[in-house]
N, C-alpha and C positions, 0 to 999 in steps of 0.2 A: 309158477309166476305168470302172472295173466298177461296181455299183449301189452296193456297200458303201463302196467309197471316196469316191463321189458322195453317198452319206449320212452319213461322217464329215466329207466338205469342208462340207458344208451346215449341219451341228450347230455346229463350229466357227467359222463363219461369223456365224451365230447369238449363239453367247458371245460374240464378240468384239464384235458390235455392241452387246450389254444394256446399256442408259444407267444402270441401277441394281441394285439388290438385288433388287426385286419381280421385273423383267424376266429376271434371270438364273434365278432357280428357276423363272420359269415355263419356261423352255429344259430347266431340268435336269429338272422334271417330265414333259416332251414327250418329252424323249430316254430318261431314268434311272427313270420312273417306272411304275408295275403296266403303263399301257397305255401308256407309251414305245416311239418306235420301235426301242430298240436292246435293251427288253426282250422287245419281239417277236422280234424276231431268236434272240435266247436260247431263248426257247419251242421255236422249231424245230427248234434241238439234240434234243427228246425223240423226232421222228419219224423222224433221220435213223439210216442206219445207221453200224455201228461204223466203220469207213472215212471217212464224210462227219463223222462228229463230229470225228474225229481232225484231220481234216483244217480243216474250218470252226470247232472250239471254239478255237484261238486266234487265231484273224484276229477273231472277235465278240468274244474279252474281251479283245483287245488293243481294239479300237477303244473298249469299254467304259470299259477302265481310261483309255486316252488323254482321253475327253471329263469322266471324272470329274476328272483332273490340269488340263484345261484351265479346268473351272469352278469350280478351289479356286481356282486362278491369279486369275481373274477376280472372282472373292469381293475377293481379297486387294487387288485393286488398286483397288476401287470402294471399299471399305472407307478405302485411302489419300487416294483419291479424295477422299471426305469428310470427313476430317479434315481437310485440305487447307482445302477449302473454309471448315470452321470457324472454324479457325485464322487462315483472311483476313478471316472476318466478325467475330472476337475482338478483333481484333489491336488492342494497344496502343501506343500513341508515346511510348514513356519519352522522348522532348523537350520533352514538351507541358510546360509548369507544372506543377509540385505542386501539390495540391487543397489548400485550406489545414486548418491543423489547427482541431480542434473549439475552441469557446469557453469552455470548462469552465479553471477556475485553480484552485490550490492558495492556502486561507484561507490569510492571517495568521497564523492561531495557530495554525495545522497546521506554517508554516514556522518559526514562532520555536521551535516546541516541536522541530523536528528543529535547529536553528541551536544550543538550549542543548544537547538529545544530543550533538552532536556536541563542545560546548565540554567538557564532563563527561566523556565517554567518554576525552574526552582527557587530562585530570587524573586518571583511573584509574578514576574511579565505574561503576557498575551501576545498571543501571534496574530500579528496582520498584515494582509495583503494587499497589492493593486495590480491594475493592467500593467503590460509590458507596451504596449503604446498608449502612450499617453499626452496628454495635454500640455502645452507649452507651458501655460498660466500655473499648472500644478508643479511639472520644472524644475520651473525658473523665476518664474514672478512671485509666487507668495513664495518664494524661498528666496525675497531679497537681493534678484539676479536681474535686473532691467532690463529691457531689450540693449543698449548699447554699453551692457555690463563686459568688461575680456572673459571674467567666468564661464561665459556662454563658447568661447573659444577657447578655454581652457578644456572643456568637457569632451571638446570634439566629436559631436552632435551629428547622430545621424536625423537627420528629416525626412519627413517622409513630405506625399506631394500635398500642393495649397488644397483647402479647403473651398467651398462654394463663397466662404464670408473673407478668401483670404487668408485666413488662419492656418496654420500649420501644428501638425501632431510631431511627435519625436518619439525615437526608441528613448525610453528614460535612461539617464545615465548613472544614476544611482537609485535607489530606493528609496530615496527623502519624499519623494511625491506623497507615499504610503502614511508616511505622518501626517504631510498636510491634509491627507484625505481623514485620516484619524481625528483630527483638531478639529475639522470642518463638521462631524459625525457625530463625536463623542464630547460629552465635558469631563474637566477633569475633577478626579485625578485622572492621569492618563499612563500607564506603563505599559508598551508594548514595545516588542521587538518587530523588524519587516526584512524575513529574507526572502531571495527571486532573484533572478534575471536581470544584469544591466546590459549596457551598450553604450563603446567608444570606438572611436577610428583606433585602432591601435593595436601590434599585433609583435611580438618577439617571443624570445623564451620566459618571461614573465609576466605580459601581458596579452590579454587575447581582445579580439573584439565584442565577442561575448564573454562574460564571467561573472562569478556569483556573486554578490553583496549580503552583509545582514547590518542591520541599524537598531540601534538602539533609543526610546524617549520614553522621557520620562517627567511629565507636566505635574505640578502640585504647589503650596501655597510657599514650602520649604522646603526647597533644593540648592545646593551650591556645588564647585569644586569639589569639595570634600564627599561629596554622594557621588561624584562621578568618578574619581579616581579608587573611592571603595569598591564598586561596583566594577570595575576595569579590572583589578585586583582579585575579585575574586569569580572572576570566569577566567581570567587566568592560570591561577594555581587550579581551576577543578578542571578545566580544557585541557591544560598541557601535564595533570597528575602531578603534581608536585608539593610541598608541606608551605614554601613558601616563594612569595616574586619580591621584583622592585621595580616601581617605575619610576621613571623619568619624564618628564611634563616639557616640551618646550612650546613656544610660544609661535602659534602660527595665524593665518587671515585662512577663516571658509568665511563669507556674505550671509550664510545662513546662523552663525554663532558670535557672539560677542561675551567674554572674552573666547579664542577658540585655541584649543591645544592639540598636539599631538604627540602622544606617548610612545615611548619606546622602554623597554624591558632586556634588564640586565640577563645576559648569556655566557657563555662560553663554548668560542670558535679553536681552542688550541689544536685539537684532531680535525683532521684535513676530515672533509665532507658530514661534520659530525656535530650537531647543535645542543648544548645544555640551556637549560634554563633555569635562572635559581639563581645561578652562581656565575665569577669569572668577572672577566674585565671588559666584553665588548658589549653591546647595545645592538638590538636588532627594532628595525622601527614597527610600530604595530598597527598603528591607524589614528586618523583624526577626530575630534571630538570638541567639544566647547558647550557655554550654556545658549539656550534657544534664543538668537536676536529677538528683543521686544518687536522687531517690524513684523518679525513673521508671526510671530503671536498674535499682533493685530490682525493682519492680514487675513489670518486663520480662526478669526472670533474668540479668542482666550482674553479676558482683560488682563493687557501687559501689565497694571497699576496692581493687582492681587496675586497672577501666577506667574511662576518662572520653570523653568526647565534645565535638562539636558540631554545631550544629543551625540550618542558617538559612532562609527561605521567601520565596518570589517570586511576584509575579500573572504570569502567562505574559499573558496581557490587555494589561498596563499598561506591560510590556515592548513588547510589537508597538507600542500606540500611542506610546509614546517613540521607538523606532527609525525605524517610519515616517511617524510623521507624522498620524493619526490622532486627530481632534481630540475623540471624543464614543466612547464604547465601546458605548452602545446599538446601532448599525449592525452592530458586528459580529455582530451573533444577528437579525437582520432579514431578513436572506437575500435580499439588493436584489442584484439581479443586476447595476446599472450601479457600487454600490460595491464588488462582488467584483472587475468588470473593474480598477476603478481600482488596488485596493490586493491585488488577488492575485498570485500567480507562476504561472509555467509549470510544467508537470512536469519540462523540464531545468532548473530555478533548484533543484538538488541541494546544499543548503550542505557546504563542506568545509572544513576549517583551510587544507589548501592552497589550493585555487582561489581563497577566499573565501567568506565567509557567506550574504551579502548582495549583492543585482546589481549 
């Protein structure tokens, strides 16, 4: 074996043994490098003559070219190599148990407020919104409430400070604004629902100073009574699961409704801390409602002389505690982490008409 073939078997020899990365360049540097043995070699080409070069330049850069092919190879497979290895030190056992999910649940009033969307969306309604400060004029004034109206002290109004012009903003105290703003926006027809955030001075086991509302209207050339109490009717049997309700109408004063009513829905209280609906002999009240006063119609650009409406309002709050059970509404704005577990949902508790609402 001549010296050169005894220096390619040795280089090669070399590569194949390198246990890594580091080890292999130091090979490639020893053989490939300025003072490499097989760059030596090449140097020599300058002294020989035309004959020796001819003859010797391709036996040096075949061996050249062969140790640089052998130590891509060898790159390549160390490289495998270690992936390899990672991938056994990585490795997962999709048999093992699932990790359980986190602890975090979806409020109450976040589910009942998607349980009514959904009851709504399905009667045809639109959700709409407003600010949570808002404008006195939206209110109270185009809701038929005058400055020297008692409704204004009935609502127990928070205010906020005067304005540059004098005027003054307010925590809204119900969601009626969101219509007005609706009416002012849109023509009709008009069917939306508006739930969010109200604000009153008020605060015990039933009332809070903040709490949720959702409102219902409903603007068109032919509405009465009778589309308000259908419509009352049937978010009730699909809200509270039930085949059928009964309401009761009696006869009340809101400034914003002429005639205006408030409904209450036949129950049964006979088990201590225990609510039926459907059935029984007591009456639980459920919220006020009436058709849209011609003023505020005007007020709001609707011509009173072709449309009419109606207009009825819900505590989303008083709702949750009704449906589940919930005995004090304080708790819910307390943010007690052993009463979320108790009365929250999961994030797959997705209410739907079909599935179900409710778990």
């Amino acid at each position: 074996m001549s010296a050169l073939q005894s220096l390619e078997t040795e280089i090669l020899a070399a590569i194949g043994a390198a246990a890594d990365e580091s080890a292999l360049d130091a090979v490639r540097v020893a053989a490939l490098g300025k003072k490499g043995s097989i760059s030596d070699l090449l140097k020599t080409l300058g002294g020989m003559t035309a004959a020796e070069r001819k003859e010797n330049g391709p036996l040096f850069n075949g061996v050249r070219d062969r140790v640089s092919e052998a130590i891509a190879q060898r790159k390549r497979a160390l490289a495998d190599l270690a992936l390899d290895a990672r991938l056994n030190l990585e490795r997962v056992d999709v048999t093992l148990p699932a990790r359980p999910l986190a602890q975090g649940t979806v409020h109450p009033i976040s589910q009942v407020l998607d349980e009514v969307t959904a009851i709504f969306a399905d009667l045809g309604f639109a959700v709409a919104e407003g600010p949570d400060v808002e404008y006195d004029d939206y209110n109270f004034t185009k809701l038929n409430i005058p400055p020297d109206h008692p409704a204004r002290q009935m609502h127990d109004t928070f205010y906020l400070a005067p304005q540059a012009d004098g005027a003054r903003h307010v925590l809204r105290t119900h969601t009626s604004p969101v219509q007005v703003r609706t009416m002012l926006t849109q023509k009709p027809p008009i069917r939306v629902i508006a739930p969010g955030r109200t604000y009153r001075v008020d605060n015990d086991a039933t009332h809070s100073p903040m709490f949720h509302q959702i409102e219902a209207l409903v603007i068109d050339e032919n509405t009465h009574l009778g589309h308000l109490k259908w419509v009352v009717e049937e978010f009730c049997k699909a809200f509270f699961e039930i085949e059928s309700v009964e309401l009761r109408g009696r006869p009340s004063f809101f400034p914003f409704t002429e005639p205006s009513v408030e409904w209450d829905l036949r129950c049964d209280r006979s088990v201590a801390g225990r609510i039926e609906f459907g059935r029984g002999n007591d009456w639980l009240e459920l919220g006020g409602s009436g058709m849209v006063h011609p003023n505020v119609l005007a007020m709001c650009g609707v011509d009173a002389s072709r449309y009419q409406g109606f207009a009825f309002g819900l505590g989303l709050d008083r709702l949750a505690m009704l449906k589940y059970g919930a005995p004090d509404l304080r708790p819910f704005f307390d943010g007690d982490l052993r009463w979320l577990k108790h009365f929250g949902f999961t994030a797959f508790d997705v209410p739907t008409l079909d599935a179900g609402l409710s778990r």
